[in-house]
BABA-807563 format. One line per field, with one value per residue (C-alpha): residue number from 1; x, y negated, z negated. Coordinates in steps of 0.25 Angstrom, whole numbers, plus 5000, padded with zeros to 4 digits. Each point is the difference from the previous one (the first is absolute). Layout:
BEGIN
pos	[NUM,...]
east	[X,...]
north	[Y,...]
up	[Z,...]
This chain:
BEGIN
pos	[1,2,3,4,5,6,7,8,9,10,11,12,13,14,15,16,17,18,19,20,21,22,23,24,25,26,27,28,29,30,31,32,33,34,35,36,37,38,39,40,41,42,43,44,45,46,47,48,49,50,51,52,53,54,55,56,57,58,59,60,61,62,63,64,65,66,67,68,69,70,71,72,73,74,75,76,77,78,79,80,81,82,83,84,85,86,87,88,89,90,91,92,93,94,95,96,97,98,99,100,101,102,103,104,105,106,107,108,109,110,111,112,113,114,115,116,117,118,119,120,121,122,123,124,125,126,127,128,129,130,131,132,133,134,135,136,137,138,139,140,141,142,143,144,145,146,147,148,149,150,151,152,153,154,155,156,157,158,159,160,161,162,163,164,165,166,167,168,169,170,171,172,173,174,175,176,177,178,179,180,181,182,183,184,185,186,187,188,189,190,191,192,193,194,195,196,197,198,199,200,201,202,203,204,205,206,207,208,209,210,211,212,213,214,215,216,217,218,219,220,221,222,223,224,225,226,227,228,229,230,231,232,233,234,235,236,237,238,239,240,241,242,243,244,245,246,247,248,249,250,251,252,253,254,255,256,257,258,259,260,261,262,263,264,265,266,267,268,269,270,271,272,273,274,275,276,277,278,279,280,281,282,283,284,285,286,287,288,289,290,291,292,293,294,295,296,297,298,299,300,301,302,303,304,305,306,307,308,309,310,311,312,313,314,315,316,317,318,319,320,321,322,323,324,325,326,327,328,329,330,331,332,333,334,335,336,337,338,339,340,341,342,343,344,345,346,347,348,349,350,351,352,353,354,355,356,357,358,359,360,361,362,363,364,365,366,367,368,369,370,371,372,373,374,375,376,377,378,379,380,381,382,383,384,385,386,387,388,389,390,391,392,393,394,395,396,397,398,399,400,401,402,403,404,405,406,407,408,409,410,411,412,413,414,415,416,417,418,419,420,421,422,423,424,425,426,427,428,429,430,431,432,433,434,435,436,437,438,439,440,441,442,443,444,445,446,447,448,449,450,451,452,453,454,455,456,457,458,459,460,461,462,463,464,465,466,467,468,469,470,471,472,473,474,475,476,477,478,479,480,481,482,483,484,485,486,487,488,489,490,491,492,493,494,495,496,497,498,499,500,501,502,503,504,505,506,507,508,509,510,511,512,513,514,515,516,517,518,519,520,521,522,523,524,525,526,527,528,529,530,531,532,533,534,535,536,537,538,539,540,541,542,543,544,545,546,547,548,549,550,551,552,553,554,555,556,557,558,559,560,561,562,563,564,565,566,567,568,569,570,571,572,573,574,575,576,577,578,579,580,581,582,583,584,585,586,587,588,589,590,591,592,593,594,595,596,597,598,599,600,601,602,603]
east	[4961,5011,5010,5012,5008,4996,5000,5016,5002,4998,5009,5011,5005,5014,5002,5013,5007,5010,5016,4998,5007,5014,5002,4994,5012,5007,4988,5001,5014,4996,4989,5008,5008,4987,4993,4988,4995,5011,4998,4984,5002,5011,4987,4992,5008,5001,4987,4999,5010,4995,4985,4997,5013,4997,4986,5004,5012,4995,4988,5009,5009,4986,4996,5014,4997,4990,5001,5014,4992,4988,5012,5008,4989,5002,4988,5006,5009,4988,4991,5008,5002,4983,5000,5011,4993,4986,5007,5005,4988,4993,5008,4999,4985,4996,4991,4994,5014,5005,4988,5003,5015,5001,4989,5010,5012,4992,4992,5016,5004,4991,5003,5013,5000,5007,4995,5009,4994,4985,5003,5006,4989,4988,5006,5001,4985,4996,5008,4995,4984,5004,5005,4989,4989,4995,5003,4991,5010,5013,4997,4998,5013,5006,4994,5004,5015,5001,4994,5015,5010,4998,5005,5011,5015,4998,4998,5001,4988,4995,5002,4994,4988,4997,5003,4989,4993,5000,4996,4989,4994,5002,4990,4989,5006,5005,5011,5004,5001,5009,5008,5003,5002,5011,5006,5002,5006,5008,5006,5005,5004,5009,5004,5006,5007,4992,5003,4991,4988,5002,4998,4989,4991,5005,4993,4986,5001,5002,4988,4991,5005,4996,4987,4998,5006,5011,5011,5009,5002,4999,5012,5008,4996,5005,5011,5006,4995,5009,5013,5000,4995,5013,5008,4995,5005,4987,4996,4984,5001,5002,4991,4989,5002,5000,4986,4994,5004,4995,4986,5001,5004,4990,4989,5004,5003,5013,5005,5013,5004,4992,5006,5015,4998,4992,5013,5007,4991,4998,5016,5001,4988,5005,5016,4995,4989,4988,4990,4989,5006,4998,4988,4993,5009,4994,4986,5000,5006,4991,4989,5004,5002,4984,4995,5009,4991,5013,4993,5011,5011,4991,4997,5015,5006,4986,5003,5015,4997,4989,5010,5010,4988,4994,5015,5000,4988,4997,4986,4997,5007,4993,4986,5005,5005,4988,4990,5010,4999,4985,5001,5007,4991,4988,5007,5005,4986,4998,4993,4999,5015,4999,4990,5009,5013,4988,4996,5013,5004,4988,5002,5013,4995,4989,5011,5009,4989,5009,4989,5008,5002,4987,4994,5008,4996,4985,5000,5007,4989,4988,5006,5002,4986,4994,5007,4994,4987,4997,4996,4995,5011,5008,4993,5001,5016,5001,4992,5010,5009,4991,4999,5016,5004,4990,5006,5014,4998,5006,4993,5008,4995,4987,4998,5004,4990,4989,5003,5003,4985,4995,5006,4994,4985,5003,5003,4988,4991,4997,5002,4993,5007,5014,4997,5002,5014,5006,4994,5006,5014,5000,4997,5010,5011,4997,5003,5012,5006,5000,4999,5000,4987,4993,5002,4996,4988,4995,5002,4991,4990,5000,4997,4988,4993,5001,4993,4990,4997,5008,5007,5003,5003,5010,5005,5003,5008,5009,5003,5005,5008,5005,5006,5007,5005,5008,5008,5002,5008,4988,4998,4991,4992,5000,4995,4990,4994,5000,4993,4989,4999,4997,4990,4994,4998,4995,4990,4996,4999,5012,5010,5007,5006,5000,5008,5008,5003,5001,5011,5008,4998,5004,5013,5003,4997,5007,5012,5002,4996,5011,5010,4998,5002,5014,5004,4997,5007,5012,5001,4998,5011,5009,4997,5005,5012,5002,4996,5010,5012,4996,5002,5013,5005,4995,5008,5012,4998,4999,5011,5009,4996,5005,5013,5002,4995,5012,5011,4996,5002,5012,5006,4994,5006,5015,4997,4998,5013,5008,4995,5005,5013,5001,4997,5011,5010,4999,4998,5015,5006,4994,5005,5014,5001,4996,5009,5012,4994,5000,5014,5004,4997,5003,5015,5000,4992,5011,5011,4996,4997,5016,5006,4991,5007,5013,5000,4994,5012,5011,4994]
north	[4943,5008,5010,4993,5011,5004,4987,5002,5014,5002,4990,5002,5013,4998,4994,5008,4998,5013,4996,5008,4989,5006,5009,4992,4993,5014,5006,4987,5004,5013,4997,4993,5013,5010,5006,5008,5008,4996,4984,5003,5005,4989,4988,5009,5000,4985,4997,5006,4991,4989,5002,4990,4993,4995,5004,4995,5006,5012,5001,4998,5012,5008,4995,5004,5014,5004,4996,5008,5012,4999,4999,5012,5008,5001,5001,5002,4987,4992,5005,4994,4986,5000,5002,4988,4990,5003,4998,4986,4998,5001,4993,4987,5003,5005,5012,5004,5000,5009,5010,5000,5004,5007,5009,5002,5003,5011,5006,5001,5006,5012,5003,5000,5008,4988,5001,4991,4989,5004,5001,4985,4993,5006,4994,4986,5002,5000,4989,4993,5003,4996,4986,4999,5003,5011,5011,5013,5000,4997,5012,5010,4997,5001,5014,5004,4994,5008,5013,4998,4994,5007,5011,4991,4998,4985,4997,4985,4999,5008,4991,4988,5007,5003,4986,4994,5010,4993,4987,5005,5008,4986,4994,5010,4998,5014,4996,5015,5004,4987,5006,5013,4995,4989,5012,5008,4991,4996,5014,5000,4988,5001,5016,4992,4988,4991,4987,4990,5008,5003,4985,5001,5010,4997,4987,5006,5007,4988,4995,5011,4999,4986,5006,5006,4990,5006,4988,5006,5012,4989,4994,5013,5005,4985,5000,5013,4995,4987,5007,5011,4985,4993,5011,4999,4992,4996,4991,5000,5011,4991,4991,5011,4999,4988,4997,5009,4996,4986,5005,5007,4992,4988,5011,5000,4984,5002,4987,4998,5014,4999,4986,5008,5009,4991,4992,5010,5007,4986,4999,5012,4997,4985,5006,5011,4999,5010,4992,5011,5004,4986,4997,5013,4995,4986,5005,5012,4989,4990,5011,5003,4985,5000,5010,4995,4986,4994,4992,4990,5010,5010,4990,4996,5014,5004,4985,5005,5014,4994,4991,5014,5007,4991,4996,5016,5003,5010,5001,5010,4994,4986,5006,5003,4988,4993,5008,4998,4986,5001,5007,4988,4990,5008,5001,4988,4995,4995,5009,4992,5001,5015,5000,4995,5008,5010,5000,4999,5013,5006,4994,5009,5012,5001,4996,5011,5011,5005,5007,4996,4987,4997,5004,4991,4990,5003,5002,4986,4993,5007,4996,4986,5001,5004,4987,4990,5007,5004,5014,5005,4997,5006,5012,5002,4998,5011,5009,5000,5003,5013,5006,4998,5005,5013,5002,4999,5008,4988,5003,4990,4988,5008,4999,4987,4996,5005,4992,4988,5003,5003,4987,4990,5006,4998,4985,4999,5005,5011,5011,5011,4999,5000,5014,5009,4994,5000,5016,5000,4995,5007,5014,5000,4993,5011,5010,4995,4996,4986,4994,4986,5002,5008,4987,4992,5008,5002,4986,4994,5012,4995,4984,5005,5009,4988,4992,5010,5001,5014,5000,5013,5004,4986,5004,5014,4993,4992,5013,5005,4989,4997,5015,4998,4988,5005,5006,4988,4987,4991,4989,4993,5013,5000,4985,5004,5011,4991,4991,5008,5004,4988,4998,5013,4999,4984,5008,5009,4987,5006,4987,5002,5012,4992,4991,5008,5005,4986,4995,5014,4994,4986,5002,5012,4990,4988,5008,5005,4985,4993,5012,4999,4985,5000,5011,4991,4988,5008,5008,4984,4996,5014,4997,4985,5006,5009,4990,4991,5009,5003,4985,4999,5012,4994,4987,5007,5009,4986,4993,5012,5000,4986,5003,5011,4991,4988,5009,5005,4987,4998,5012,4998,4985,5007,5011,4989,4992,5013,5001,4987,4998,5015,4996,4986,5009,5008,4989,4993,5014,5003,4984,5002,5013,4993,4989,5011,5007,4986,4997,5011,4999,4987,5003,5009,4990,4991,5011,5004,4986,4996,5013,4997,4984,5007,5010,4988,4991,5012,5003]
up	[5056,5005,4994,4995,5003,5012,5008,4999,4998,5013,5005,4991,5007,5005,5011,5004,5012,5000,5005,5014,5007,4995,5011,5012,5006,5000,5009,5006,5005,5003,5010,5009,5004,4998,5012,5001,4986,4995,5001,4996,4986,4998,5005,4990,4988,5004,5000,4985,4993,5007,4993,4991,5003,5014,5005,5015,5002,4995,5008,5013,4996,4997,5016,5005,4994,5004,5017,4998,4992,5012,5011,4994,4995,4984,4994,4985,5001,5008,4989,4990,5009,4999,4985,4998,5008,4995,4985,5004,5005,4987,4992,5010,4998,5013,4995,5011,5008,4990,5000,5015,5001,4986,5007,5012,4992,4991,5013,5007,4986,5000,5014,4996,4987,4996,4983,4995,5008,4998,4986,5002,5009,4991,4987,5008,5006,4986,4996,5013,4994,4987,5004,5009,4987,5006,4987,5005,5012,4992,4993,5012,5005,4988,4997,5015,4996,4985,5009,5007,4993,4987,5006,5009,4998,4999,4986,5003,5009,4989,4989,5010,4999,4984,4998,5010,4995,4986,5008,5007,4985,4994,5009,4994,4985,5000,4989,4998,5016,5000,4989,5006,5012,4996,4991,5013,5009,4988,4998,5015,5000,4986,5010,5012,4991,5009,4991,5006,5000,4987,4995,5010,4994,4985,5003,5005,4986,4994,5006,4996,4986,5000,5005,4989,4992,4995,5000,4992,5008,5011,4995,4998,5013,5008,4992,5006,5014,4997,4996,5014,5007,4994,5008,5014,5012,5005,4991,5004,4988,4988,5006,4999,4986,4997,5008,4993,4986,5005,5002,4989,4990,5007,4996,4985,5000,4999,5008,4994,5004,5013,5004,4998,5010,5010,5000,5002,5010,5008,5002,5008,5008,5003,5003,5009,5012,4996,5002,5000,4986,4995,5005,4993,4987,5000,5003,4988,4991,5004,4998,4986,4996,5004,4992,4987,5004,5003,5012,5003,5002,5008,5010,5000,5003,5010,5008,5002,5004,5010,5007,5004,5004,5010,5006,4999,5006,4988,5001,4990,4990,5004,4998,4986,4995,5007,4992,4986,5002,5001,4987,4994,5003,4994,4988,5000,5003,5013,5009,5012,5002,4997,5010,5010,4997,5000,5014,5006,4994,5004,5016,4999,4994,5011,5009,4999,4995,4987,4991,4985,5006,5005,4985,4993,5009,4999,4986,4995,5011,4992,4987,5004,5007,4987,4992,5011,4997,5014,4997,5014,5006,4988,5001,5015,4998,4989,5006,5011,4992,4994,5012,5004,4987,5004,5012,4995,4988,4992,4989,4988,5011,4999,4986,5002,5009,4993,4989,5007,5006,4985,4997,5009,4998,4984,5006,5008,4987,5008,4991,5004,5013,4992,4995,5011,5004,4986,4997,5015,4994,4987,5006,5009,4992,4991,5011,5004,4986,5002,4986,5005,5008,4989,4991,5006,5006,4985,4996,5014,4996,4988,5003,5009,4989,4989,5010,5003,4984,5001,4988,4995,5014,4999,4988,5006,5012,4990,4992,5012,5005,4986,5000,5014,4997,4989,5011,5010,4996,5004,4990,5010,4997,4985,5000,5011,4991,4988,5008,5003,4985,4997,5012,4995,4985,5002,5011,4988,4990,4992,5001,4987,5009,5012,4996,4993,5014,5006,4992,5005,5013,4997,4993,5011,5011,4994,4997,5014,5006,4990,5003,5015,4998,4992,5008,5013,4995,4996,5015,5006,4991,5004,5016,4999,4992,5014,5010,4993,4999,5016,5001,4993,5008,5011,4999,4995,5013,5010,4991,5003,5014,5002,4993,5010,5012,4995,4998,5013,5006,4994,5004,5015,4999,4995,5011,5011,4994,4999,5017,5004,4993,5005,5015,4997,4996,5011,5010,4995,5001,5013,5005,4993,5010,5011,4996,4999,5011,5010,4994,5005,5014,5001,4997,5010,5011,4995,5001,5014,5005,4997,5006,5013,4998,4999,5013,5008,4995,5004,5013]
């Protein structure tokens, strides 16, 4: 019961790591000879490049900073060092840390009249909200941010702002604010020739075309991406691509062409060492494998990206996969293992206090509560997650939360208490434009009103379900409301209709369970194909390696023969010289010796 799109849209987003590293061993050489203001905008420069790239280092330049700012009294360049720490401190996932110092750098700024980095810290304040879940925040700082930078003479920092502005609008559906958005920073970005941003935000439309399920303009718009990707150095920019076509194309059941580009995608993650970037590549991919029913390769892909996490100490991205496997094992159909994924995640997410985390968490626990028929507990769990999703103004987990609650009363046969969570859930999906959640609202509102004997009030529910679902590629949907036909008509005593509408359901289902099964052997038979060419490449690699290892023993063994008849060589030379050398001296010991014979003879 979730959006297929959504559950990956909103990881696909690139994850760009811009080349800011090019310039760092020049300032490197520059600080060395820098004193005062001078060396201070030399650490600050340093510490920029180096986000993203080395959190560490850059932090230290960011400390460095700001005890030379306090000590030489420069509030505009202290300001700055603030703002740079509290960024590194957000994207190592220390929120509060971030708040804190951001806070300092933009209260330093305005002292200073400094715009151009109060224009700077408010955008990475309403990233920081964002990334935390916290969306009413997000958008005040980014209204305070537009309020200056529109009018600034940095157009980049401007162009960073309408493209999270098209994230943040995408977590409240709001396709057309995305679009215009994405258009703005766009046109900026095609202005300043800014190549790999570019790609970056060609890929967001991508996305929200595939929103919208416009795949060919998908393709036309990726294609571009690929060709400006093709021409950049850092080659984190035709990985972009090809991570989204995977997702992509995993989402139309595409695998061939899906299975092309994860091979291609998962040798530049195994050549080059970007661990977060792979463990969010295997944890989307797992993700989509799972909502394809792929369950074998989802668990595959979600098991690997585990492993890096925990020997990364990624906790965020651990709290995912935890609550993705849970999913797993309730479509795979064994809830006590969900259960248990289930509650891990959930021990994080309390943990560490991250409100979208903390949902997902809550809301896979009530699911898999609802499946074991322990509905108190259930509903205890996904009222939790009511009130964090109120709190949060996360209103698409809202919706979902109220359906998950609509769900597990239907379960319990308690169907006047199903009522007011699924109105609850349609109304506000409604608001917000969230097509999924109005779906599926009708559909539960329909399945509590056929078992109250409400049948033209069902009926009603169905027409307007079957209206949105002309817009959505739900098939699970189509089968679900063919089903309840069936259900309804049969409740009437009309089964000549009913099961008209029950064989719909049949071959619909059928067809989907025998596509999902030859789809799953032929994505098993791809993956030993992979694993076995890994093997081959593997043993080719070793077999190499003991090549290199022998004729490096042989030229060692010549190197150490080469020495000795080398040192022999010398040895004779040097005793041939000493021989000459003796001989010598010996003729003159001899010469001397007879001349000494000779006087004592004559005297």
């Amino acid at each position: 019961m979730r959006d297929k799109l959504l559950v990956w849209i909103f990881c696909v987003a690139p994850q760009f790591i811009f080349s800011q590293t090019k310039t760092a061993d020049s300032l490197k050489a520059k600080l060395s000879g820098s004193r005062g203001e001078a060396k201070l905008v030399v650490l600050n420069k340093l510490a920029y490049e180096l986000i993203g790239e080395d959190n560490i280092k850059s932090d230290a330049y960011s400390d460095e900073a700001i005890l030379l700012g306090k000590k030489i009294n420069n509030p505009t360049l202290t300001g700055i060092a603030y703002s740079q720490k509290g960024v590194n401190a957000y994207l190592s996932g220390h929120y509060q840390k971030s708040i804190i110092n951001l806070k300092k750098g933009l209260a330093l700024s305005l002292k200073a009249k400094d715009k151009t980095n109060q224009g700077y810290t408010l955008l990475q304040l309403g990233n920081c909200y964002m990334d935390k879940g916290i969306l009413d925040s997000s958008r005040f700082y980014y209204n305070k941010a537009y309020s200056i930078l529109k009018d600034s003479a940095n157009p980049l920092n401007l162009s960073k702002l309408y493209r999270n502005l098209s994230v943040l609008y995408r977590f409240s559906s709001d396709l057309k604010m995305q679009e215009k958005f994405i258009d703005r920073t766009l046109k900026i970005n095609y202005a300043l020739r800014d190549q790999e941003r570019i790609v970056d935000v060609l890929i967001l439309k991508a996305v929200l075309q595939a929103q919208q399920l416009m795949y060919d303009s998908v393709e036309v718009v990726l294609n571009v991406a690929e060709s400006k990707a093709k021409k950049i150095s850092n080659k984190n920019c035709i990985y972009n691509v090809q991570y989204s076509r995977i997702l992509i194309a995993i989402e139309q059941s595409k695998y061939n062409e899906a299975f092309l580009y994860m091979d291609s995608a998962r040798k530049y993650l195994d050549k080059n060492d970007l661990p977060k970037i792979k463990t969010v590549f295997l944890k989307n991919i797992g993700r989509a494998f799972n909502i394809q029913g792929d369950y074998e390769l989802s668990m595959q892909n979600l098991y690997e990206a585990l492993t890096i996490d925990e020997q990364e100490n990624y906790t965020n991205d651990i709290i995912e996969i935890l609550c993705e496997l849970s999913w797993v094992m309730i479509h795979a159909g064994d809830p006590e293992k969900s259960l248990s994924f289930a509650d891990k995640a959930l021990k994080l997410a309390t943990q560490i206090n991250h409100p979208i985390y903390l949902v997902q968490a809550l809301n896979v626990n009530g699911v898999v509560l609802k499946d074991l028929n322990r509905f108190s507990e259930g509903k205890m769990v996904l009222l939790a997650s009511v009130d964090t999703c109120r709190k949060y103004h996360d209103y698409i987990n809202l919706v979902e939360a109220y359906l998950k609650l609509g769900e597990l009363f239907i379960k319990a046969r308690k169907y006047d208490g199903a009522i007011p969570y699924i109105f609850h859930s349609i109304t506000l999906a409604q608001k917000i434009t969230y097509n999924h959640g109005q779906l599926w609202g009708h559909l539960f509102m329909a399945k509590v009103r056929i078992a109250l004997n409400q049948f033209p009030e069902a009926q009603e529910e169905l027409n307007q379900g079957e209206k949105i679902s002309k817009y959505l590629p739900e098939k699970e949907a189509i089968i679900e409301i063919n089903n309840l036909k069936k259900i309804l008509y049969q409740a009437q005593g009309n089964f000549e209709q009913a099961l008209h509408y029950g064989e719909i359901a049949w071959r619909m289902g059928d067809s989907i369970r025998s596509q999902k099964v030859a789809n799953r052997f032929a994505n098993l038979q791809r993956l030993d194909e992979i694993r076995q060419r890994e093997k081959n490449i593997q043993l080719l690699t070793q077999q190499n390696e003991l090549s290199e290892a022998e004729v490096k023993l042989k030229n060692s063994k010549l190197q150490v023969q080469y020495i000795l008849v080398t040192v022999a060589v010398l040895g004779i030379i040097g005793l041939l010289f000493t021989t000459f050398r003796f001989r010598g001296f010996y003729k003159k010991i001899v010469t001397l010796n007879k001349s000494i014979q000779e006087r004592n003879v004559s005297s």
